[in-house]
C-alpha positions as CSV (number, residue, x, y, z in Angstrom):
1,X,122.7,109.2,96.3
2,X,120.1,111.1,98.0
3,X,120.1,110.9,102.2
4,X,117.2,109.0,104.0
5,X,115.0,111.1,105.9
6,X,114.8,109.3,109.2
7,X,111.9,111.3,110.6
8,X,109.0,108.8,111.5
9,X,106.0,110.2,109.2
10,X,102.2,110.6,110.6
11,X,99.8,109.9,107.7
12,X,96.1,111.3,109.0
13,X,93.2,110.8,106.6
14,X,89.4,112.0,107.4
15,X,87.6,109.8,105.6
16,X,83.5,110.4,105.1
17,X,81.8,107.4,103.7
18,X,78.6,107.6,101.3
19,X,75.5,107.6,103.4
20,X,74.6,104.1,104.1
21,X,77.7,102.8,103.7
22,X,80.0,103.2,107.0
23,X,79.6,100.4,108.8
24,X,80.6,98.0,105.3
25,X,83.8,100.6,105.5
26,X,84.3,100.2,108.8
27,X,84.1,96.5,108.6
28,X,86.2,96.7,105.5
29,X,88.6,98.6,107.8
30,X,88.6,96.1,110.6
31,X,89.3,92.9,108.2
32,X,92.1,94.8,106.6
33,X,93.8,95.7,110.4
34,X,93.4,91.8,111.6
35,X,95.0,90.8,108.0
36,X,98.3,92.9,107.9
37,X,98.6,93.2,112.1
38,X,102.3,93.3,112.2
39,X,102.9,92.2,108.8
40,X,103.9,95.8,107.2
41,X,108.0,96.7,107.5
42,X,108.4,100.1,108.4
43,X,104.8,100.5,110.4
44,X,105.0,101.6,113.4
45,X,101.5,101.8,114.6
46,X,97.9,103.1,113.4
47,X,94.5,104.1,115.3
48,X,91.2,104.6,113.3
49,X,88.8,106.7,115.1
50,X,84.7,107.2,114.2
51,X,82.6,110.0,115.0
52,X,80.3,110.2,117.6
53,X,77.7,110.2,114.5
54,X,79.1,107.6,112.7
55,X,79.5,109.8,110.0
56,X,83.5,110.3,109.4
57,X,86.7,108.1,110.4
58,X,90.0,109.0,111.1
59,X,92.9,106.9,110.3
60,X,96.4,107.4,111.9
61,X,98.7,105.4,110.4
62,X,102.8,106.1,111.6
63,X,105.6,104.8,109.6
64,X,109.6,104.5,110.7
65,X,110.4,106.6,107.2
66,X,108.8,108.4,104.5
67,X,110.4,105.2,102.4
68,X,108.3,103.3,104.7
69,X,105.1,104.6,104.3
70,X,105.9,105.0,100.1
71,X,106.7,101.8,100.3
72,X,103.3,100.4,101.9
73,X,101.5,102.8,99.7
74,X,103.0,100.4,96.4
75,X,102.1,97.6,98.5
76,X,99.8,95.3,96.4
77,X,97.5,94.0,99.9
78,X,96.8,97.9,100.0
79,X,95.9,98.3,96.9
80,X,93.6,95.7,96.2
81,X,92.2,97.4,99.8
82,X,91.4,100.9,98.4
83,X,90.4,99.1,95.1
84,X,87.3,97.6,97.4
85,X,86.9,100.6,99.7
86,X,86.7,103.7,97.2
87,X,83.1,103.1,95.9
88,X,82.2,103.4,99.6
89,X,83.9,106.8,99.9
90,X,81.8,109.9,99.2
91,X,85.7,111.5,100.2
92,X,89.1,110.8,101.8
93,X,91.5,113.9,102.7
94,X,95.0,112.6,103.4
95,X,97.9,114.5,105.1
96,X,101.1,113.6,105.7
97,X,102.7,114.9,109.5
98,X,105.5,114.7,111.5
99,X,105.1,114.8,115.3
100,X,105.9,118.1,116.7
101,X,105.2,116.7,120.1
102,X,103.1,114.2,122.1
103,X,101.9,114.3,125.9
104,X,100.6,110.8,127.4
105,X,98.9,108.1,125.5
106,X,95.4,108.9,123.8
């Protein structure tokens, strides 16, 4: 039996939608927040921010456990999600984190 890594984990994607298309992502994005708002076990929180250009996002999404955030990432609400927001993508650059330290609230 393997042991549970208890670390909260930081999943930060940059994502740059095809030109044209970032305000039916960032709608996309919107509906998809108000749908699963304190509906996902494990999630801690999330931010998305946009460029001053409207040109890239940046999600922030913080999980309780890697399990957490593997288990949201099976989760069939997000799948059917990126299966209606990857033709919109011209690229998405995930990273995986964990929090080396934090001052005040941004």
């Amino acid at each position: 039996m393997s042991a549970v890594d208890p670390t909260p984990v930081v999943n930060i994607s940059v994502i740059t939608p095809k030109v044209g298309k970032f305000d039916e992502f960032m709608a996309l994005q919107l509906a998809q927040h108000r749908r699963l708002r304190g509906q996902v076990p494990g999630l801690v929180g999330g931010r998305l921010f946009r460029s001053r250009d409207n040109r890239t996002a940046v999600l922030v999404t913080i999980f309780e456990t890697a399990e957490a955030a593997q288990r949201f990432g099976q989760d069939e609400r997000y799948l059917e999600h990126m299966a209606r927001v990857r033709p919109l993508l011209e690229s998405a650059v995930p990273g995986t984190y964990n929090k080396v330290y934090e001052v005040g609230v941004v």
